[in-house]
Every structure is written in C-alpha cells, then in structure tokens.
PyMOL Python script that loads the backbone (N, CA, C, O; Angstrom):
from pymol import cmd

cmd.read_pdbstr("""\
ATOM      1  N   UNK A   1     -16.087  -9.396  -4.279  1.00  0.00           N
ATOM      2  CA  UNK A   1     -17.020  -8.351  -4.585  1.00  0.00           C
ATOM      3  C   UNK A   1     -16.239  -7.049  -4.787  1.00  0.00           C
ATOM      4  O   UNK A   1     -15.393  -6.668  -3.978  1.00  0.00           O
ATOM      5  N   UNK A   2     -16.633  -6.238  -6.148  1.00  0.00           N
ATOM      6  CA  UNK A   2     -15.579  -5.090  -6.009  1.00  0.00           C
ATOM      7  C   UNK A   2     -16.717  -3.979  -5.237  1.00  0.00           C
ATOM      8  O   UNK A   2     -17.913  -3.920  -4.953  1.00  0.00           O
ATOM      9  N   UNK A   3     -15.285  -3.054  -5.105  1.00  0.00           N
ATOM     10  CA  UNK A   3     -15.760  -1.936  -4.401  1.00  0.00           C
ATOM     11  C   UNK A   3     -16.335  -0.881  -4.566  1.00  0.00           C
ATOM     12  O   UNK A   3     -15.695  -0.120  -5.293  1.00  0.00           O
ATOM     13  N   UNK A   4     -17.758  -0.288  -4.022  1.00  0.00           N
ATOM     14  CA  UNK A   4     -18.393   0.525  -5.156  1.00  0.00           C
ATOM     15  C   UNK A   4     -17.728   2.088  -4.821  1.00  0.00           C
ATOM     16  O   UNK A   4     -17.172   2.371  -3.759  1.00  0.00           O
ATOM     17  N   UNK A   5     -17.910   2.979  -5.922  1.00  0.00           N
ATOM     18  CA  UNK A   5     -17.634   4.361  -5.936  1.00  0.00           C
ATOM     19  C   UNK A   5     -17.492   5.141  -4.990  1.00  0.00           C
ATOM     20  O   UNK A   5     -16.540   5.897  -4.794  1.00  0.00           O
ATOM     21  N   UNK A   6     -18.724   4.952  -4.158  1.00  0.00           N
ATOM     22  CA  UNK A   6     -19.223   5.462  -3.386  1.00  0.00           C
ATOM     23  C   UNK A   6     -18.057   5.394  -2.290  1.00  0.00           C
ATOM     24  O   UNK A   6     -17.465   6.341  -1.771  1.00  0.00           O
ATOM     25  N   UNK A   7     -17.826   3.555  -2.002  1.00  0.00           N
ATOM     26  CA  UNK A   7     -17.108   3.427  -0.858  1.00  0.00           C
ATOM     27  C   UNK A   7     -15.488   3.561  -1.345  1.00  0.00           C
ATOM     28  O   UNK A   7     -14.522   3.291  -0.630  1.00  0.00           O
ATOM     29  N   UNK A   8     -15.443   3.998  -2.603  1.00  0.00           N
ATOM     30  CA  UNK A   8     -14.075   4.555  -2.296  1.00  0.00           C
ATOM     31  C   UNK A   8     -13.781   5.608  -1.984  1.00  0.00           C
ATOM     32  O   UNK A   8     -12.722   5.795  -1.386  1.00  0.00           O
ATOM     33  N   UNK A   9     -14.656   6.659  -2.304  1.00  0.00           N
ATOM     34  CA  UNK A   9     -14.938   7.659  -1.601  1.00  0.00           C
ATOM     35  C   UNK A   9     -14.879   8.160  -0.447  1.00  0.00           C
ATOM     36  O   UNK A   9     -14.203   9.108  -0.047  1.00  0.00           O
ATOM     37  N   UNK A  10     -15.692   7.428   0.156  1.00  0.00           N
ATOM     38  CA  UNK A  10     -15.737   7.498   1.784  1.00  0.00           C
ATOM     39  C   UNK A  10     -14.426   6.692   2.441  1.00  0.00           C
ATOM     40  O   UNK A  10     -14.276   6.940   3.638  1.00  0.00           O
ATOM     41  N   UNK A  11     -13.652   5.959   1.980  1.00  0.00           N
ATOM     42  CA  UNK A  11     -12.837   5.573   2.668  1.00  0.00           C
ATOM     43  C   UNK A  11     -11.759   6.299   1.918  1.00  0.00           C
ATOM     44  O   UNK A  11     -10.680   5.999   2.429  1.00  0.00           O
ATOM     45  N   UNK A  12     -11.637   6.966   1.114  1.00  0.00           N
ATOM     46  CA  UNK A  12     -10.434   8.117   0.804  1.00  0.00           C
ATOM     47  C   UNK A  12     -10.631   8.947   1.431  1.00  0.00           C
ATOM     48  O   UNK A  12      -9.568   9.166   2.014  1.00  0.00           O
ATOM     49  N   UNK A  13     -11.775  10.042   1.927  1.00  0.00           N
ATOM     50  CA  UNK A  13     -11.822  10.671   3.094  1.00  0.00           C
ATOM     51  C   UNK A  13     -11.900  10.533   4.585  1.00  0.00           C
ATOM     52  O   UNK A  13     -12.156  11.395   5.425  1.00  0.00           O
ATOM     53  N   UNK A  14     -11.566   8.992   4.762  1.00  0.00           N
ATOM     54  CA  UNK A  14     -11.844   8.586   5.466  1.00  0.00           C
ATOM     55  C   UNK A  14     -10.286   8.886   6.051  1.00  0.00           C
ATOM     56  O   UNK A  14      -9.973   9.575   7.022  1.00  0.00           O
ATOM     57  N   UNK A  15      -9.614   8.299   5.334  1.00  0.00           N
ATOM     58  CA  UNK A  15      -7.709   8.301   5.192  1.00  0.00           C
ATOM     59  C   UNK A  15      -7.196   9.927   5.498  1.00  0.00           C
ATOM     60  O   UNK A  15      -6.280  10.239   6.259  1.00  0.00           O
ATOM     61  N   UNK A  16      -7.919  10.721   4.810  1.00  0.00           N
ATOM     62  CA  UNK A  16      -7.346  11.935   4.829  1.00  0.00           C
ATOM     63  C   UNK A  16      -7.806  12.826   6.155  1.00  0.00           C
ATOM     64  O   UNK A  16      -7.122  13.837   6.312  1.00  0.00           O
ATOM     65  N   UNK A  17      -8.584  12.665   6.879  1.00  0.00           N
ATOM     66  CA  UNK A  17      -9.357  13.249   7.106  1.00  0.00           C
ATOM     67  C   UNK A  17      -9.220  12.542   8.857  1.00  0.00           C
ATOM     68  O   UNK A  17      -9.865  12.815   9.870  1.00  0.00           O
ATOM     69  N   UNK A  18      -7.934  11.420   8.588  1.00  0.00           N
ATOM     70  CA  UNK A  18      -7.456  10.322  10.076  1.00  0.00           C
ATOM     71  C   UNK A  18      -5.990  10.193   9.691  1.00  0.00           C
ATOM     72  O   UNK A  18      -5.671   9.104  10.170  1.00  0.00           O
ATOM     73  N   UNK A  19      -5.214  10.569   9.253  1.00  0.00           N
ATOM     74  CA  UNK A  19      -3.718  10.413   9.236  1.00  0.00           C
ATOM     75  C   UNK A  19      -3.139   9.787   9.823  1.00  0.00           C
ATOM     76  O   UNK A  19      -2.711   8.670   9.531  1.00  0.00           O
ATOM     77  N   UNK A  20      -2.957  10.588  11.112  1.00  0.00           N
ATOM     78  CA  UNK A  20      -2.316   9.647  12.224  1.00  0.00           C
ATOM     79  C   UNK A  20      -2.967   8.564  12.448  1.00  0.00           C
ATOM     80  O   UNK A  20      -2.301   7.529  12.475  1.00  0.00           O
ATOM     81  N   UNK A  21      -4.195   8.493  12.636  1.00  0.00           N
ATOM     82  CA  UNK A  21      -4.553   6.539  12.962  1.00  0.00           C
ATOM     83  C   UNK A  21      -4.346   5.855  11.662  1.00  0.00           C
ATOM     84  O   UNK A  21      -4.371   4.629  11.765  1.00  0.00           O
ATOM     85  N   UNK A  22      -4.101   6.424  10.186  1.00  0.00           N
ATOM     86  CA  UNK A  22      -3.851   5.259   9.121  1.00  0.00           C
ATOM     87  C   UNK A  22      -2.311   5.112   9.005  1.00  0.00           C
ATOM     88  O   UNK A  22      -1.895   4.179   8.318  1.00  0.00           O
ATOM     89  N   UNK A  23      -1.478   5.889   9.572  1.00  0.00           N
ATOM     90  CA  UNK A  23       0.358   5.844   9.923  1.00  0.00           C
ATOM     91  C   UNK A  23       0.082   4.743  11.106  1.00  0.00           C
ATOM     92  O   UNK A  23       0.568   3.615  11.011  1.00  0.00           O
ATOM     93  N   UNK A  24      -0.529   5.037  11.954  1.00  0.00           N
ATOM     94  CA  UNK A  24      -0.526   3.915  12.876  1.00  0.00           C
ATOM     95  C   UNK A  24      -0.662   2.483  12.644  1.00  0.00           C
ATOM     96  O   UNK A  24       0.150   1.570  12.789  1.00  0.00           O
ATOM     97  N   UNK A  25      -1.650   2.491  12.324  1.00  0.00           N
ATOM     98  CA  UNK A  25      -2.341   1.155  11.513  1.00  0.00           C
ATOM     99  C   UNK A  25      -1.268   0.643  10.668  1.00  0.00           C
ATOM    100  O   UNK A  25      -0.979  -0.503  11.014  1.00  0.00           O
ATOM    101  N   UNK A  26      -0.416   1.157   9.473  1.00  0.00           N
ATOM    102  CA  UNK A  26       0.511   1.130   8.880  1.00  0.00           C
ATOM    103  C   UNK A  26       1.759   0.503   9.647  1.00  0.00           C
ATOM    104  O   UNK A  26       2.017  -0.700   9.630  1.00  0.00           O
ATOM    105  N   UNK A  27       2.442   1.393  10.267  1.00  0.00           N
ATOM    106  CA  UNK A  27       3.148   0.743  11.177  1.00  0.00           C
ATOM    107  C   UNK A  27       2.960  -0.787  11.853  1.00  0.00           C
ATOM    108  O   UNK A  27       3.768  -1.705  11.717  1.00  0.00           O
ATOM    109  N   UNK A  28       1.673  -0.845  12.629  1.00  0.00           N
ATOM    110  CA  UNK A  28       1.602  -2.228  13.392  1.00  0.00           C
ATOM    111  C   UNK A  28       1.396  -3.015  12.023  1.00  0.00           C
ATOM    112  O   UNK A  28       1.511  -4.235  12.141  1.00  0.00           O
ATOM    113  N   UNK A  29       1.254  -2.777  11.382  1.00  0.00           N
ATOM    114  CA  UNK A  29       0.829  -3.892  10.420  1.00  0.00           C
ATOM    115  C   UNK A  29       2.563  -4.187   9.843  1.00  0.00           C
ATOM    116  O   UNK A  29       2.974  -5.344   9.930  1.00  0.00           O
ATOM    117  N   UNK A  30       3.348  -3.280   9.368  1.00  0.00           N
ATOM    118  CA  UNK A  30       4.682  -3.728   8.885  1.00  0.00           C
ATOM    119  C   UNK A  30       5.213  -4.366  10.253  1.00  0.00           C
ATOM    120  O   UNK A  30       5.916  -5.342   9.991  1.00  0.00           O
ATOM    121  N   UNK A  31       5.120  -4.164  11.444  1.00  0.00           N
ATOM    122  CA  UNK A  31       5.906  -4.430  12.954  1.00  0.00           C
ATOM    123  C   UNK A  31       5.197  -5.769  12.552  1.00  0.00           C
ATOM    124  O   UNK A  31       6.103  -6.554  12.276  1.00  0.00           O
ATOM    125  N   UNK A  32       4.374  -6.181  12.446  1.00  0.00           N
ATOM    126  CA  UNK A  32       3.773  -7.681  12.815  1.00  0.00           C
ATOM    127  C   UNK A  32       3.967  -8.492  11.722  1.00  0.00           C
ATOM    128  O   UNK A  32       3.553  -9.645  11.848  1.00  0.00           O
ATOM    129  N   UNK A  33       4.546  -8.158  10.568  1.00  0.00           N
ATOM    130  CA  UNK A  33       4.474  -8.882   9.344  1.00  0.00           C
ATOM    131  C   UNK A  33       6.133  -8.765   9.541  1.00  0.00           C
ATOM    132  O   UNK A  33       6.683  -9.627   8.855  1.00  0.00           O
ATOM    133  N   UNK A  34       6.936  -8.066  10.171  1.00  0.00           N
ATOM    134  CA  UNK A  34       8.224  -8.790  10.025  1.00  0.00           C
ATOM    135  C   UNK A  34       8.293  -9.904  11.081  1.00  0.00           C
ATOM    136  O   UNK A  34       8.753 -11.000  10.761  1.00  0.00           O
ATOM    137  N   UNK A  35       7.869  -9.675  12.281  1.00  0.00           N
ATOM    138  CA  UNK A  35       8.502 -10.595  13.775  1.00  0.00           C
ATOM    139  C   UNK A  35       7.496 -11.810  13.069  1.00  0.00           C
ATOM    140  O   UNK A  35       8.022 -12.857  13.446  1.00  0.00           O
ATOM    141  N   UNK A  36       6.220 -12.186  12.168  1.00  0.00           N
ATOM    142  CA  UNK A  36       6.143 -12.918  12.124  1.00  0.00           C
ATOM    143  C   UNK A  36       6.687 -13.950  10.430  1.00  0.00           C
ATOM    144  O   UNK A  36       6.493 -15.131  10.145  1.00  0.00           O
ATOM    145  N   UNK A  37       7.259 -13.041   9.797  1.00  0.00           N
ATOM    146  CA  UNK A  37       7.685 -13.782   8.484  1.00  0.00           C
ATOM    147  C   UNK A  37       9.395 -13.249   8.433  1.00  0.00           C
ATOM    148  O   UNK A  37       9.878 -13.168   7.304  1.00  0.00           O
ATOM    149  N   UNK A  38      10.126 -12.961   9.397  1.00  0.00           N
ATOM    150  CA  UNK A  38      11.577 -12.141   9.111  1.00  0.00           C
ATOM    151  C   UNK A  38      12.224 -12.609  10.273  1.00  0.00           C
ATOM    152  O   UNK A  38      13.027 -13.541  10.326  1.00  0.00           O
ATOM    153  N   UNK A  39      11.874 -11.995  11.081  1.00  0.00           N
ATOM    154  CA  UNK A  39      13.060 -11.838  12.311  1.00  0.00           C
ATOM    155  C   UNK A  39      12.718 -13.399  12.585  1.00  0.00           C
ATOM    156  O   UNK A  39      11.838 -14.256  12.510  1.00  0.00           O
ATOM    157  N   UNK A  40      14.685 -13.017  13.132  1.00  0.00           N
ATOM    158  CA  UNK A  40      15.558 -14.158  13.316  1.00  0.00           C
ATOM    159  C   UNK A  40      15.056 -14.070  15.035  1.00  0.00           C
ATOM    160  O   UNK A  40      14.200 -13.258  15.385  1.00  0.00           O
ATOM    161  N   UNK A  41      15.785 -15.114  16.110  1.00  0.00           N
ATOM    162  CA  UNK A  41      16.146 -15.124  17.287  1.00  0.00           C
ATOM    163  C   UNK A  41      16.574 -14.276  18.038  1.00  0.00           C
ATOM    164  O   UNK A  41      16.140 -14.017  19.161  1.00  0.00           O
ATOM    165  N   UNK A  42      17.749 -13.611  17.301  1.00  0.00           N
ATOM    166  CA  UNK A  42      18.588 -12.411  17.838  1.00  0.00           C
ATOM    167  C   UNK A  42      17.358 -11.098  17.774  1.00  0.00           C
ATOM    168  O   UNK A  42      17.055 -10.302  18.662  1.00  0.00           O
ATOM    169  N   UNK A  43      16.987 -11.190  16.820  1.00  0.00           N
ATOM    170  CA  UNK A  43      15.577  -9.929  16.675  1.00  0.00           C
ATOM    171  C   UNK A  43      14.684  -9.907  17.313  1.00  0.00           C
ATOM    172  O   UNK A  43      14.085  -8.906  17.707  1.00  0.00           O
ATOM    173  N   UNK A  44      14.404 -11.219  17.561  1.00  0.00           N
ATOM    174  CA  UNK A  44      13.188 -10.930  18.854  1.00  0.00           C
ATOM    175  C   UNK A  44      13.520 -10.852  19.947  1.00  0.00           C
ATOM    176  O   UNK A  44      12.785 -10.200  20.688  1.00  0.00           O
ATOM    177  N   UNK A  45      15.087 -11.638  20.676  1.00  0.00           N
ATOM    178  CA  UNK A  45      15.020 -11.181  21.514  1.00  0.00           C
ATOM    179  C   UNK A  45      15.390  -9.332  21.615  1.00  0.00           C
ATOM    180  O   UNK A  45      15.028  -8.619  22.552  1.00  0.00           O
ATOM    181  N   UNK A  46      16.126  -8.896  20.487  1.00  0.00           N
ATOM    182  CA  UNK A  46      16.108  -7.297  20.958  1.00  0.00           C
ATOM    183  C   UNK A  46      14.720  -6.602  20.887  1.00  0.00           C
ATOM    184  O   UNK A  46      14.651  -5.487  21.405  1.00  0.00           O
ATOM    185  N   UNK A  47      13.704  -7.076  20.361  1.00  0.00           N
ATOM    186  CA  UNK A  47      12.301  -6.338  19.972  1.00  0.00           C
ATOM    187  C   UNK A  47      11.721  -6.587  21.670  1.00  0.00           C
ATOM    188  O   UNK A  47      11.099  -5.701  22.257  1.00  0.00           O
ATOM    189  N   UNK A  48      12.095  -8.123  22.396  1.00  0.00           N
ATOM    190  CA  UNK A  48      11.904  -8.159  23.390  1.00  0.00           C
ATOM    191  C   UNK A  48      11.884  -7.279  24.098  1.00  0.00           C
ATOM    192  O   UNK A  48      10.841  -6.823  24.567  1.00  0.00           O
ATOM    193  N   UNK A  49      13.390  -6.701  24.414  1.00  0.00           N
ATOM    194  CA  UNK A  49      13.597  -6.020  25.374  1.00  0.00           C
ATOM    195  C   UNK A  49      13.184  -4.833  25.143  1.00  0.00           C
ATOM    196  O   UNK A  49      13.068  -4.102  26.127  1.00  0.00           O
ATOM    197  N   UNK A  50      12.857  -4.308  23.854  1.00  0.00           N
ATOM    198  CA  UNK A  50      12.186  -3.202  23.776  1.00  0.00           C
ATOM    199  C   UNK A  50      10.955  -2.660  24.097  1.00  0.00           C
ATOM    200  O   UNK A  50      10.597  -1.496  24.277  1.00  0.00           O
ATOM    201  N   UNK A  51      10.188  -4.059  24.148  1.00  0.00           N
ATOM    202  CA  UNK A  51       9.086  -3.951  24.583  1.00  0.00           C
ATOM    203  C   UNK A  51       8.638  -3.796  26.146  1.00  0.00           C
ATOM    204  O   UNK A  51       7.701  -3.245  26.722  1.00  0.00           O
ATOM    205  N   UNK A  52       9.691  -4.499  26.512  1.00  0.00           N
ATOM    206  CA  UNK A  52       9.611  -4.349  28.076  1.00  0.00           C
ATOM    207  C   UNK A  52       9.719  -3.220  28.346  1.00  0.00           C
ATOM    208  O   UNK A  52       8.850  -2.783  29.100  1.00  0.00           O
ATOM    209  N   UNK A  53      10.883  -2.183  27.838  1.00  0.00           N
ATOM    210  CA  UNK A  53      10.935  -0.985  28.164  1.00  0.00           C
ATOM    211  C   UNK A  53      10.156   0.184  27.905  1.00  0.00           C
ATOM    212  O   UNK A  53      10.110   1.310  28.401  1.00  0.00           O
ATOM    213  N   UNK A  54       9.556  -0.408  26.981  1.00  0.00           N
ATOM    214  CA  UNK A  54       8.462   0.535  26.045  1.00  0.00           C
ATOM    215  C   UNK A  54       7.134   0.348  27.503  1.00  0.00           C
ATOM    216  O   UNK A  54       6.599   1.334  28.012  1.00  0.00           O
ATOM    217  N   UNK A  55       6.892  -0.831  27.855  1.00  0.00           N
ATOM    218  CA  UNK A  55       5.833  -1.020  28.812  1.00  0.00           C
ATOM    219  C   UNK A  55       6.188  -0.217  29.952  1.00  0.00           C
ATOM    220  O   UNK A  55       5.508   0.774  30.219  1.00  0.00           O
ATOM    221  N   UNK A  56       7.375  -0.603  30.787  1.00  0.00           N
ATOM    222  CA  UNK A  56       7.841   0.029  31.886  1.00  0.00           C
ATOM    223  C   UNK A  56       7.068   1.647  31.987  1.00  0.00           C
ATOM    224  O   UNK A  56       6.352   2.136  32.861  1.00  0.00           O
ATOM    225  N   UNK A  57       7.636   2.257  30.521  1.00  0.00           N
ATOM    226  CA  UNK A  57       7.632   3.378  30.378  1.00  0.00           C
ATOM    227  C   UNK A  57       6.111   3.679  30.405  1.00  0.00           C
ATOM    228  O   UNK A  57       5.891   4.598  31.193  1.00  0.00           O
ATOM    229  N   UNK A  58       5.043   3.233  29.835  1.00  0.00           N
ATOM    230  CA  UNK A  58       3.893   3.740  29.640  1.00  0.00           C
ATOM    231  C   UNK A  58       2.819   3.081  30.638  1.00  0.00           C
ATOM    232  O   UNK A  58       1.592   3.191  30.634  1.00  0.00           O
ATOM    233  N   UNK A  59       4.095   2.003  31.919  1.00  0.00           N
ATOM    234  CA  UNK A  59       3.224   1.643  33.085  1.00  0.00           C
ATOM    235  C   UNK A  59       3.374   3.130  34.169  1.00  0.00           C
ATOM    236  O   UNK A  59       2.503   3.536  34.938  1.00  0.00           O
ATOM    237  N   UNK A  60       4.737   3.738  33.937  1.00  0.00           N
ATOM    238  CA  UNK A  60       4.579   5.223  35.107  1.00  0.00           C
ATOM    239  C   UNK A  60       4.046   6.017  34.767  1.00  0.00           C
ATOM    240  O   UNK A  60       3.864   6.864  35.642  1.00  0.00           O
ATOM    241  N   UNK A  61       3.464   6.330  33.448  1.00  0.00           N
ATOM    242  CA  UNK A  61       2.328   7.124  32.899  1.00  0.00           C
ATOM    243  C   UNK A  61       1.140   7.023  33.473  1.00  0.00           C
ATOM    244  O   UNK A  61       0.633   8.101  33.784  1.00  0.00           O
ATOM    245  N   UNK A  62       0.543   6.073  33.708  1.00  0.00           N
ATOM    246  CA  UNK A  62      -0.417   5.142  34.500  1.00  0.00           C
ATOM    247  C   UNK A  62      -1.021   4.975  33.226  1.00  0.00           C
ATOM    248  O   UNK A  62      -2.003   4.243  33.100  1.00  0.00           O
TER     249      UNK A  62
END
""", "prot")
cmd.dss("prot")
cmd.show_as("cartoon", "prot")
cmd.util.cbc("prot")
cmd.orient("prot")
C-alpha cells in the first residue's frame, strides 16, 4: 500500500521535530544489523565486553 501525502507529512515532521530519538533509532538499527549479518567471533566477543561495561556503568546510575 503506498503512502499517502498526508502521512508523509506527518512523519517528516515527525523526524524533524524528534532528532535525537530518529539518530537513536538509526544507530540501534545499524548496531543490530552488523552483530547479526557481520561480526565475526572476535567482534562479539569485544562488543561483549562492552556491553558489560556499558551496564556496570548505567547499573551505579541506578
């Protein structure tokens, strides 16, 4: 079904008007489309450990 006028509209201001959550969105979406069609062994385990540390960090935040 294409997309009508209207809703391109609203979802172009939608984009502009949310930046940071469509950079976000952006991001997890390239992060999850490499670890699952790219990275090797060696990559996940370093994404691993990043993650652990990334958690650590935003578990003393509470």
């Amino acid at each position: 079904m294409a997309t009508s006028e209207a809703q391109k509209r609203a979802n172009q201001k939608w984009r502009s008007h949310h930046k940071d959550k469509q950079q976000i969105y952006n991001h997890r979406s390239t992060a999850k489309r490499f670890v699952k069609l790219y990275a090797n062994l060696h990559d996940l385990d370093v994404l691993d450990e990043m993650i652990k540390e990334r958690r650590g960090e935003l578990e003393k935040l509470g």
